[in-house]
C-alpha positions as CSV (number, residue, x, y, z in Angstrom):
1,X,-16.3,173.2,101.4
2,X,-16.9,170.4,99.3
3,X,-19.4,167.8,99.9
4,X,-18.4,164.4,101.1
5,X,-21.0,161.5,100.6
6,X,-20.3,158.1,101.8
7,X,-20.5,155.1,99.4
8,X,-19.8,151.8,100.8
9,X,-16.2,151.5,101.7
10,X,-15.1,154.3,99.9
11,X,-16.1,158.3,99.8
12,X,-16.9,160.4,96.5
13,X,-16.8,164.2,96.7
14,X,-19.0,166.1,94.1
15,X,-17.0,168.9,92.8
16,X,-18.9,172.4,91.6
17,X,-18.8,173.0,88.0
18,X,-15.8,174.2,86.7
19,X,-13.7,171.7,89.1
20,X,-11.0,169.5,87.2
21,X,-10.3,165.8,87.8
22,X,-14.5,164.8,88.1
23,X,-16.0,163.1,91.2
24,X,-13.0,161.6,93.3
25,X,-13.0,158.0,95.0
26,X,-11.0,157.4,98.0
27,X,-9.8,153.9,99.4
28,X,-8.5,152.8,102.6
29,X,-5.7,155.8,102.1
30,X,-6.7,157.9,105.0
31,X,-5.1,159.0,108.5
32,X,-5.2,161.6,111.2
33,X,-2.6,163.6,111.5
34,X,-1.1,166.4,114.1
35,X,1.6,168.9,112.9
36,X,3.9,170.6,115.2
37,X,2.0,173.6,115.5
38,X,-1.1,171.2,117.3
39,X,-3.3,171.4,114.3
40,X,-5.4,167.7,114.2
41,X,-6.3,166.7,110.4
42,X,-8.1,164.1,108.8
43,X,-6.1,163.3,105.4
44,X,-7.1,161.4,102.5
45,X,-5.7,160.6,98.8
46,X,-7.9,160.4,96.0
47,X,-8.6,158.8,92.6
48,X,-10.1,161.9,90.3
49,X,-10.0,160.6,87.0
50,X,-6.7,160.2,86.0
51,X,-5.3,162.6,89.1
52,X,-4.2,161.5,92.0
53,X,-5.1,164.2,94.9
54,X,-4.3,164.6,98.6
55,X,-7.1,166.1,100.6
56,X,-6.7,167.3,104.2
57,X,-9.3,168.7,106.5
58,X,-8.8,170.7,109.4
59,X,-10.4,169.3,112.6
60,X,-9.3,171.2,115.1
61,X,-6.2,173.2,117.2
62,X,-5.2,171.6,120.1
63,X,-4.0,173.1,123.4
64,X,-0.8,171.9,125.5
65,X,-3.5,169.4,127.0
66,X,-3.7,167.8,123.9
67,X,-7.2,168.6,123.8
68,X,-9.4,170.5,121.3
69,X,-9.0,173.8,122.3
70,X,-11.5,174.9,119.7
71,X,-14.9,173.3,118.6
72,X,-14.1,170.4,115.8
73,X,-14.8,172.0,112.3
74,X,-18.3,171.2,111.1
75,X,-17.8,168.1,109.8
76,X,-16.3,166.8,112.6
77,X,-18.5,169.2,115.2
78,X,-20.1,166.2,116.9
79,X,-17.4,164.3,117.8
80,X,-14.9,164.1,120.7
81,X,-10.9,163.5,120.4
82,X,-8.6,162.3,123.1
83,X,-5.1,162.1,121.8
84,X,-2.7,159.6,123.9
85,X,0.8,158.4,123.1
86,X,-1.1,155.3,121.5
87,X,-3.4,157.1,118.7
88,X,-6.2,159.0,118.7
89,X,-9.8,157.6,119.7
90,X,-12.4,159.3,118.0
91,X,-16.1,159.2,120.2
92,X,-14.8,156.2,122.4
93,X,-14.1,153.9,119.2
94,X,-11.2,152.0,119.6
95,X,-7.5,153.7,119.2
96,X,-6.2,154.3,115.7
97,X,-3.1,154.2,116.3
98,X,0.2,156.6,114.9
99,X,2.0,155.0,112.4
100,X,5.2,156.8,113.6
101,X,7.0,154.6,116.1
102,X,9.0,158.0,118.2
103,X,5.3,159.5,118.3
104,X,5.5,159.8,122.3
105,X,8.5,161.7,121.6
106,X,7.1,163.9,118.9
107,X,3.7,164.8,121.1
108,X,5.8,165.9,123.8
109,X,7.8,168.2,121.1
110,X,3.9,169.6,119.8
111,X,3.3,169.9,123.6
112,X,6.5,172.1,124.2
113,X,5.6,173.8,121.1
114,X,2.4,174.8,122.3
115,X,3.1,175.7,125.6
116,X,6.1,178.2,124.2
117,X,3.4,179.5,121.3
118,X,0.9,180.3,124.1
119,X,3.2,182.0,126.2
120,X,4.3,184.2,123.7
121,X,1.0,185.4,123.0
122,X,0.2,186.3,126.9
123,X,3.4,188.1,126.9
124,X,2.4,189.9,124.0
125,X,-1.1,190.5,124.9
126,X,-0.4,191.2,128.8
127,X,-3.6,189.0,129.6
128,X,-3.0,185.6,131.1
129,X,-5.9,183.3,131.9
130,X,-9.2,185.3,130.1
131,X,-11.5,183.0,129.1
132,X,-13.9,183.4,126.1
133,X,-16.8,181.4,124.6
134,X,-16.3,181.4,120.8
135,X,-18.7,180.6,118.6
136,X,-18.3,179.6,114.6
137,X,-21.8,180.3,113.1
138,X,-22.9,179.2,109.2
139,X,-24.4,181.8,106.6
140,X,-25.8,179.4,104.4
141,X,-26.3,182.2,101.3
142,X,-23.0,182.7,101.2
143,X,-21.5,179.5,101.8
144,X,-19.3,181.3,104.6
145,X,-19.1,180.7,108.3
146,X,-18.3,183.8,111.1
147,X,-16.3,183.8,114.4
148,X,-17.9,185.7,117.3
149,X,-16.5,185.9,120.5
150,X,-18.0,186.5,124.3
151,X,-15.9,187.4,126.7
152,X,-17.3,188.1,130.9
153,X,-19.7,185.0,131.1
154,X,-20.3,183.6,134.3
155,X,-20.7,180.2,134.8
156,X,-17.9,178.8,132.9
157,X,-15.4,178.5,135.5
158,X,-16.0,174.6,135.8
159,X,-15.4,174.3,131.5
160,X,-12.6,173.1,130.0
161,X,-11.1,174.6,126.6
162,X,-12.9,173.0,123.6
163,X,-15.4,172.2,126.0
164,X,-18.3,172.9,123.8
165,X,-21.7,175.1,124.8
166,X,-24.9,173.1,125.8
167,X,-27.3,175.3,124.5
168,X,-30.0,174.2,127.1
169,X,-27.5,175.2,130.0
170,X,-27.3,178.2,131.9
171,X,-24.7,179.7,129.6
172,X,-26.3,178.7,126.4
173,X,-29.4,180.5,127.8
174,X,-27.4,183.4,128.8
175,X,-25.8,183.1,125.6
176,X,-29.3,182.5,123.1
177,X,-31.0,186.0,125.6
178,X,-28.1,188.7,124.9
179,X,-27.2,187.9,121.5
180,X,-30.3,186.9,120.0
181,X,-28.9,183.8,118.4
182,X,-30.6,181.6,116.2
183,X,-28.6,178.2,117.1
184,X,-29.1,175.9,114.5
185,X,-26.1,176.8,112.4
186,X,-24.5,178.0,115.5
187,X,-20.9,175.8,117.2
188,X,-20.0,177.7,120.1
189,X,-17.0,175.9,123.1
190,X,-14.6,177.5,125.6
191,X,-11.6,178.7,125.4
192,X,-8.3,180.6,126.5
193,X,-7.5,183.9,125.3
């Protein structure tokens, strides 16, 4: 993943050597965005020399509660997002709201969407209701990130999916003792199989 660095009012991501287009500069051109499949994005278009590029990062998949039903991507991994018919409001802030003016109507159809996806895969599967903890971890020598999942943990009855893992809990604990996990570039949450 590329790094973003702020600078003033605008953002400028450092491409690796080899990269066309030079250091990019983006404006006030950004929104979040869901798709009908429930995936939330932050978009942006950028200035990169004389290109003009569209950037979008994934955030996170949502479940028919129009909740995270994973653990926001790591750029976004310490922040909370409650999706309403209004907008979306990131850690409290104030709403930004959609731009579309049938949006009600089109997060009811990525509801629907969802709920029919989901079902499909229990169906398929023959399990309905297992709940996991899965975790995204970082290998920073390979510039790579893992998914590990736990399934059988007590204690997470009272979670929610996306709910993500307090590792000075009783199931982080758990968690840390049986898997021998160094949590610093460990992101684990909740979530239905």
């Amino acid at each position: 993943m590329r790094k973003v660095e702020p600078t003033g009012d605008s953002f400028t991501i450092r491409f690796p050597a080899g990269d066309l287009g030079g250091a990019c500069f983006y404006g006030d051109s950004v929104r979040y965005m869901i798709d009908f499949g429930g995936e939330l994005t932050y978009q942006m278009l950028a200035d990169c020399g004389m290109l003009r590029r569209a950037y979008s990062y994934h955030i996170c998949r949502l479940n028919e509660s129009l909740r995270c039903s994973e653990a926001p991507w790591w750029f976004f991994k310490d922040s909370k997002f409650s999706i309403t018919n209004e907008g979306l409001v990131v850690d409290g802030s104030p709403v930004y709201r959609w731009k579309d003016r049938e949006a009600s109507q089109q997060l009811q159809s990525v509801v629907s969407k969802i709920k029919l996806q989901r079902a499909q895969v229990v169906s398929h599967s023959g399990s309905q209701g297992a709940r996991v903890i899965s975790c995204r971890s970082y290998r920073p020598s390979a510039s790579a990130y893992d998914v590990h999942e736990f399934g059988g943990v007590a204690g997470i009855a009272s979670l929610r999916d996306g709910d993500p893992i307090d590792w000075n809990s009783p199931v982080g604990n758990y968690l840390k003792q049986q898997n021998s996990i160094d949590v610093s570039n460990w992101a684990c949450w909740v979530r239905a199989q």
